[in-house]
C-alpha positions in Angstrom: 2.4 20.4 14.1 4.9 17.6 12.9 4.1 14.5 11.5 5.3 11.5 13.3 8.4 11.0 10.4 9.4 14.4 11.7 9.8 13.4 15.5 11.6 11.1 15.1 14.0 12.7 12.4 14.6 15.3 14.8 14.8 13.4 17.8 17.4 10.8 15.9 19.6 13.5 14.8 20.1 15.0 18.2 21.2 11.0 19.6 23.9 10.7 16.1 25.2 14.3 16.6 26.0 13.6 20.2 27.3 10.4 19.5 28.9 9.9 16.0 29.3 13.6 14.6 31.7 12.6 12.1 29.5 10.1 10.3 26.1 12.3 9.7 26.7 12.8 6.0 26.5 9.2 5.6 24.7 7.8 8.6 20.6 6.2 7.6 17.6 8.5 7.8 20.1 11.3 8.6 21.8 11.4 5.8 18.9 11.4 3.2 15.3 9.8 3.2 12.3 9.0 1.4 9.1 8.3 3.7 6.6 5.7 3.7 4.0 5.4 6.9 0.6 4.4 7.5 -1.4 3.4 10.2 -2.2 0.2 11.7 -4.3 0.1 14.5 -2.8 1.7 17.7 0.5 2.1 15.6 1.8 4.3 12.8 4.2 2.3 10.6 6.9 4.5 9.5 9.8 2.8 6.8 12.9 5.4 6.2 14.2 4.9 2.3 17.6 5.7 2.6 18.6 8.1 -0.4 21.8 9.7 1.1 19.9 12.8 -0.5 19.0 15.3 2.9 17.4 18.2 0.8 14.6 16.2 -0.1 11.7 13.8 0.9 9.2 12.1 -0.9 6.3 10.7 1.3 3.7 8.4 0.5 1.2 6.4 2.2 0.8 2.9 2.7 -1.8 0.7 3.2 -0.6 -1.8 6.0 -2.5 -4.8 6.3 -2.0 -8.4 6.9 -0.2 -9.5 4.5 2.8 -7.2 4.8 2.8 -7.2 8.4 2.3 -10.8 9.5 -0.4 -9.8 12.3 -3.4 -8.9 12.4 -2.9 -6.6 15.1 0.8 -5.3 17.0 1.5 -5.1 20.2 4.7 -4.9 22.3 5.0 -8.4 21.9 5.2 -9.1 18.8 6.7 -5.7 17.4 10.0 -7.0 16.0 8.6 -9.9 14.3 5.8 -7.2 12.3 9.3 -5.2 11.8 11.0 -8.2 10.1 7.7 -9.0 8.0 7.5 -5.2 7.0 11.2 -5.4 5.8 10.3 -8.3 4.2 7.5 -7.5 2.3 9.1 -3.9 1.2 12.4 -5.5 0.4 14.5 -3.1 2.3 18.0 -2.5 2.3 20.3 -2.8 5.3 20.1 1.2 4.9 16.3 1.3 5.1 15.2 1.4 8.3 11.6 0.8 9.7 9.8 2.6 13.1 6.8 1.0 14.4 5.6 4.0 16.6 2.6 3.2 19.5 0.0 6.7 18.3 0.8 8.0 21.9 4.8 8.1 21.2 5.4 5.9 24.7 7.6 3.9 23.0 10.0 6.2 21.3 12.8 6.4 22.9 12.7 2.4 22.6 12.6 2.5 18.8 15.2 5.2 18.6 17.2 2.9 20.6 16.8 -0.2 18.2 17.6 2.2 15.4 20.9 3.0 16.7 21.9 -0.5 17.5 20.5 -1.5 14.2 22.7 1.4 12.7 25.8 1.0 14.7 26.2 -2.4 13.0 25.5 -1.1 9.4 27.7 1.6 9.5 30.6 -0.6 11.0 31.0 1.4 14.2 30.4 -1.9 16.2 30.4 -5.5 15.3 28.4 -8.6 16.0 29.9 -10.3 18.5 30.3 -13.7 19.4 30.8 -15.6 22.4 33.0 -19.3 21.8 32.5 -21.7 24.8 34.8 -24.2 24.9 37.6 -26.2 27.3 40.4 -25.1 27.5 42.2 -28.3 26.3 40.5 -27.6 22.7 42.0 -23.8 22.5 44.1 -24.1 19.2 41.0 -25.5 17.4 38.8 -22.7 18.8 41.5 -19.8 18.0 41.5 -21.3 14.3 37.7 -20.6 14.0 38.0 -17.2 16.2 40.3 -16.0 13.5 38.1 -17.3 10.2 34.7 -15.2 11.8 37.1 -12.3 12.3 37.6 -12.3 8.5 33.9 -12.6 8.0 33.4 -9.4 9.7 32.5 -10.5 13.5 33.8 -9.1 16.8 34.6 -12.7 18.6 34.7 -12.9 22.4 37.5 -15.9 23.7 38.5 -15.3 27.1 42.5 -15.3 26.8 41.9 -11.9 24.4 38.5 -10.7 25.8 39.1 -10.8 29.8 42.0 -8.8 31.0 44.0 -9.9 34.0 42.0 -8.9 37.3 38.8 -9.3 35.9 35.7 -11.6 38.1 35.7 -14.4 35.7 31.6 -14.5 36.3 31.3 -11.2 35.3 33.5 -11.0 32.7 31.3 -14.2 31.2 28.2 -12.4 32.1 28.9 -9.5 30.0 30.8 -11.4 27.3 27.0 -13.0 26.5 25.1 -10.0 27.0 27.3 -8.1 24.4 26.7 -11.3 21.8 24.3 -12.2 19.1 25.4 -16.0 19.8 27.3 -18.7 21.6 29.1 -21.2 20.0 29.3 -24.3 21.8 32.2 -27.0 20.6 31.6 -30.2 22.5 34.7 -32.5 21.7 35.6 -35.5 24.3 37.4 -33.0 26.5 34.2 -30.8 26.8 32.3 -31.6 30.3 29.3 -29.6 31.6 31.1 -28.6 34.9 32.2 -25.2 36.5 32.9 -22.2 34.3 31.2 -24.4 31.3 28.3 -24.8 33.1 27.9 -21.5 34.0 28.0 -20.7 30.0 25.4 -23.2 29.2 23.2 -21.1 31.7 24.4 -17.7 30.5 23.7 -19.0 27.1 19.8 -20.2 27.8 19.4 -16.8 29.3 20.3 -14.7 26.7 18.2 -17.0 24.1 15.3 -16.2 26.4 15.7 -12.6 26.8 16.8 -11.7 23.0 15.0 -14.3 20.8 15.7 -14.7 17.8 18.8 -12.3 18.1 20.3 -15.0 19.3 21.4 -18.3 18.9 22.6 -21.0 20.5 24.8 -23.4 18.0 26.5 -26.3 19.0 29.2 -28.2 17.2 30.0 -31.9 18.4 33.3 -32.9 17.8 34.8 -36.6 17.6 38.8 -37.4 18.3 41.6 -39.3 16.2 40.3 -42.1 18.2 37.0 -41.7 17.3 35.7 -40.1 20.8 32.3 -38.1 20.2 31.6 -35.2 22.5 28.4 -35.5 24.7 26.1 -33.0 24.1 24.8 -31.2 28.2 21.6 -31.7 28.6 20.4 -28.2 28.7 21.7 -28.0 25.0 20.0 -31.3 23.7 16.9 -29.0 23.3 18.3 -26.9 20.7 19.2 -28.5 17.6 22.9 -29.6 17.4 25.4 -30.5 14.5 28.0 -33.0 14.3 30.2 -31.3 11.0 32.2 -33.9 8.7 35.2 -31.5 8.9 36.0 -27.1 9.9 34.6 -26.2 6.4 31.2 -27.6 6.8 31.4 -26.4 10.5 31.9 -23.1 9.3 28.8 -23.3 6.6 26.7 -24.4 10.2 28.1 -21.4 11.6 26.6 -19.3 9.0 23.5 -20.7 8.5 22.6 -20.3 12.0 23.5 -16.4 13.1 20.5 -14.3 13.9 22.3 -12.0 11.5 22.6 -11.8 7.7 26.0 -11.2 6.1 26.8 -8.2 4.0 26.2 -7.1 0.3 29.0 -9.3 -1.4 30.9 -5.4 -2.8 34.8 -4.9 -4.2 36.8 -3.2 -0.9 
């Protein structure tokens, strides 16, 4: 009978050879692994240490407990926090991956799903994205920042590149957040909480309460050269806000307060 690892080794391959066939020599857990599970309570705990080495495996057990979970018990609750904690307290690479399988297997196909997502990003094959909000008066400030995150790596969503011509401005907005890890919000003087920007400050809410803490919701206030501040909407207040001395400390704001961590600092 196979062990858990083995399911979903098997089961993974099958979704990366349909989908990215040209990337399995290098691609996590199907490229190479080393196993280390254990139970913990209804769960099996399963972390894949990426080796690139696919004629071996070393397994070991591990003791899961409190303190390298964060719980005392999981549920589907709480299941990517105990994931975080359990990459955490191993400190695992971005190659390492880690499975938190329910002992029935009801929830595999959700935690093959989060592993490719996971992997999609590590291997480059998609980017985090990121939604910029802004009016439209403010564009040549906002395109100067859309083009610094594109050098840090990030896919950014600005409606004169994202949207082409024909397409339901709702829906294009819609999907623009749902394919995001964050919004950025830049409230200068010319920023009002009206129409198309309102609708973004909704979207925005949304997505923060369906993702988490894969998203987040930063906004930037703005003042002009006559010393005009941009009003925070309301709906925003409740997250904290920054006002940045100048773009550079902007940027650092930026930074600090993706759901995401940047990569391994490596020579191209």
């Amino acid at each position: 009978m196979p062990t858990v690892s083995e399911v979903i080794d098997k089961e993974y391959r099958k979704i990366i050879k349909q989908r990215y066939p040209e990337y399995s020599a290098s691609w996590p857990i199907v490229s190479g692994y080393n196993i280390l599970n254990g139970p913990y309570g209804n769960y099996i705990i399963c972390i894949f240490k990426h080796t690139g080495n696919s004629g071996m495996v070393a397994t070991s057990v591990v003791e899961f407990n409190v303190a390298n979970t964060g719980v005392e018990s999981i549920s589907s609750c709480n299941i990517d926090s105990v994931r975080d904690k359990v990459r955490s307290s191993f400190h695992l690479s971005n190659m390492d991956s880690v499975v938190i399988l329910e002992v029935d297997g009801s929830n595999l196909d959700t935690e093959l799903q989060k592993l490719l997502e996971e992997h999609e990003f590590v291997m480059g094959v998609k980017k985090m994205k990121i939604f910029l909000s802004h009016k439209g008066a403010d564009k040549p400030l906002v395109r100067l920042y859309k083009q610094t995150l594109e050098i840090l790596g990030f896919d950014v969503w600005l409606d004169e590149d994202a949207m082409p011509a024909g397409t339901a401005l709702h829906r294009g907005i819609l999907q623009g957040f749902k394919d995001s890890c964050a919004a950025i919000f830049f409230i200068t003087p010319n920023y009002k909480d009206e129409g198309f920007l309102e609708t973004e400050v909704n979207y925005a809410i949304t997505e923060k309460m369906t993702k988490g803490d894969k998203f987040s919701i930063i906004t930037l206030v703005f003042s002009d050269d006559k010393g005009n501040i941009g009003e925070v909407p309301e709906l925003l207040k409740t997250y904290v806000w920054k006002q940045p001395a100048d773009d550079l400390e902007a940027i650092q704001e930026i930074v600090k307060a993706l759901p995401v961590k940047l990569g391994d600092v490596r020579y191209r």
